[in-house]
N, C-alpha and C positions, 0 to 999 in steps of 0.2 A: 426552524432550523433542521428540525428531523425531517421534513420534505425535501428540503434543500440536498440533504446528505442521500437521502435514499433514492435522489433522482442522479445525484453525480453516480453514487454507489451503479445503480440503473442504466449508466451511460459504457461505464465500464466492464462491466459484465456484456453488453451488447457488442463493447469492442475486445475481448475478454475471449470470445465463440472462436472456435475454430483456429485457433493458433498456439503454437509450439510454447511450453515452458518459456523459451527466451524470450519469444516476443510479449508473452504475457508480461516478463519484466518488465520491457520497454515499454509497454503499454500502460505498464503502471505509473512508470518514472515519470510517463509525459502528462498522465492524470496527475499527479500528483501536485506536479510545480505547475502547472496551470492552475491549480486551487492551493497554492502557497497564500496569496492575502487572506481568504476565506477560513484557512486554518487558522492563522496568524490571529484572529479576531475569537474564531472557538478558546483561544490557548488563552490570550486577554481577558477572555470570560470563564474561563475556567471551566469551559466546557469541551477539554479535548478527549475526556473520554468516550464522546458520541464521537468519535473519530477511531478510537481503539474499540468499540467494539463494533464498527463496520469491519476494521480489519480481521476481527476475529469470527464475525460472520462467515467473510468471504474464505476464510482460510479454515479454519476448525470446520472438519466431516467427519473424523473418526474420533476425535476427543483423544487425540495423542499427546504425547509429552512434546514431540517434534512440531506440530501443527502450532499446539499453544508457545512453543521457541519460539518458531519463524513470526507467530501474528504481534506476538512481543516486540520482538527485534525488532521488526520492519517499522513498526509503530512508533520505535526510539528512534529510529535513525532516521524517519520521516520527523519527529518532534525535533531532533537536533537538527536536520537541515531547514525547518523553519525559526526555529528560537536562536538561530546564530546567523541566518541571514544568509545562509550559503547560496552559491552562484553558480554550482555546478549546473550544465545544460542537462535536459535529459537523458542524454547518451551516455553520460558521463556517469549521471544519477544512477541510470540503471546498471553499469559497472559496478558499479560501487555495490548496489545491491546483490548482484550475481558475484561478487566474491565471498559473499556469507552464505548464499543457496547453495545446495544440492542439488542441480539441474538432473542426474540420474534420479534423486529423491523425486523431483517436483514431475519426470515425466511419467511416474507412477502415479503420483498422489492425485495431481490436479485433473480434472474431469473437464 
């Protein structure tokens, strides 16, 4: 399962390079609900915290209060859009996420 995760993790970060705070969003949103079953099966197993701590990988650099918010949040609101089955598209999805970011924050932060 950790191959699994560290090769999607892998995919995104490749799709990740070179693009603006926003698209990072959206690039996230559409990683994400393409491994909605995948998750869905982690959270059955009771193994969704190898999912919260990729996010916290990928986000925690300086070990901020703000970094560990955001790998938090994201991580909830990724667990409730699969544990309730939501149907938002990704464009939608990543809305949703860019009203709780800081886009001035994230074009500082993210590298």
């Amino acid at each position: 399962l950790k191959d699994i995760i560290d090769k999607r993790t892998n995919d995104f970060i490749e799709k990740y390079k070179n693009h603006s705070p926003e698209d990072h969003i959206r690039i996230s949103a559409q990683l994400l609900i393409e491994g909605k079953d995948f998750t869905k099966i982690l959270i059955e197993s009771d193994l969704y915290s190898l999912v919260t701590e990729k996010f916290a990988q990928l986000i925690i650099k300086d070990d901020t209060y703000a970094e560990h918010f955001i790998a938090g949040g994201i991580a909830n609101i990724y667990y409730y859009y699969v544990t309730n089955d939501r149907k938002e598209t990704p464009e939608e999805f990543s809305n949703i996420l860019s009203q709780f970011l800081n886009i001035e924050y994230l074009k500082k932060e993210v590298r």
